[in-house]
N, C-alpha and C positions, 0 to 999 in steps of 0.2 A: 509563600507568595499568594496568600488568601485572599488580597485585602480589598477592599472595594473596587478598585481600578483594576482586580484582574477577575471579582465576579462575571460570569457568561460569557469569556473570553475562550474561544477555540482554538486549539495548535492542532495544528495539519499538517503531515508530509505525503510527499509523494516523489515519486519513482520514477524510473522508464531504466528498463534493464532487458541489455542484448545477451540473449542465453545462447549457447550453442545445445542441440540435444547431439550427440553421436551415433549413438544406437537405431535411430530411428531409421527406416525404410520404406516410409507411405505416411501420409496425412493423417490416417487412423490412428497408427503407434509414434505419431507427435499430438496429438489432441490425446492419446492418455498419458503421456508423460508430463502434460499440461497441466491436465485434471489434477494427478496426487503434486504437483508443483504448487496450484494454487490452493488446494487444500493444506495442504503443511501451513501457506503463508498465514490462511485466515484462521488456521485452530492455532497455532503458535502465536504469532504476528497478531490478527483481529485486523488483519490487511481485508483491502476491497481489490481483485484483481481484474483484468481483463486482458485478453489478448490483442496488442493494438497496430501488429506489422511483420511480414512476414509472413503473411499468412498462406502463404504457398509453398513454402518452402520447406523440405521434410525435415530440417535437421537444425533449424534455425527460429526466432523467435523475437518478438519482441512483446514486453508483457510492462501495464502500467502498473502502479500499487498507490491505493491512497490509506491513509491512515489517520485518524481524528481523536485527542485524547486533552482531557482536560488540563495537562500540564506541558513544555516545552519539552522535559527533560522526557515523558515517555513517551515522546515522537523521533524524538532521537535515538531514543534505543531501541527501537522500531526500526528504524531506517539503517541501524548501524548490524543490525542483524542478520536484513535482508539476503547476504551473499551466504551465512552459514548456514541458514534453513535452508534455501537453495540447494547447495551443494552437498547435504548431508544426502541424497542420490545423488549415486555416483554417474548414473546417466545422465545429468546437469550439469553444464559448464556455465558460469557465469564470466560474458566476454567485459561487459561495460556496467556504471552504473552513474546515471546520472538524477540529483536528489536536491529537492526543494523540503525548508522546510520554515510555516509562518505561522501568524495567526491572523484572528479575526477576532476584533471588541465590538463587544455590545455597544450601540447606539447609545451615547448617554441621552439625551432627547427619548431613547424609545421609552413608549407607555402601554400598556394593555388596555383594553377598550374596560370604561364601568361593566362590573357584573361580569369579566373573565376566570375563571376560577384559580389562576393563578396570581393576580391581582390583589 
């Protein structure tokens, strides 16, 4: 699916997933079970993470994930992986997962200005 109409086309997914941690007993030991959380996603995955809710709460979580790939098919399997990287720690519970997944076409009108090096 190369073809002109899908040059500089981006497929994107994204996330929002309600984690349980159990083990945890203070802010500090939920902010490192976070840390190696979001690192699995983005050396695995090549996810974007943030923590967007719940943020007070020792044992509980809520964490977005975006991901951008120039095909449809590996944003979806991106997105469909999400709960097994997750849960390969066993201190991660994955309660919810709720998943958008689209793109974005290049402007056919757009033009680069004369003299752009890409141009």
């Amino acid at each position: 699916m190369s073809d002109a109409r899908t040059q500089g086309r981006v497929h994107y997914g994204i996330a929002r997933v309600d984690l349980h941690l159990p083990g945890n007993h203070s802010l500090k030991a939920k902010r490192t079970s976070l840390r190696r959380a979001e690192a699995a996603l983005a050396d695995q995955l090549g996810a974007s993470v943030a923590e967007v809710g719940a943020q007070d709460r020792w044992q509980r979580a809520i964490i977005g994930i975006a991901f951008a790939a120039s095909t449809a098919t590996g944003v979806d399997r991106a997105l469909e992986r999400i709960t097994v990287v997750l849960e390969r720690d066993p201190r991660v519970e994955v309660l919810a997962i709720t998943d958008l997944a689209d793109h974005l076409d290049a402007d056919e009108g757009e033009q680069l200005p004369p003299g752009h090096p890409a141009s």
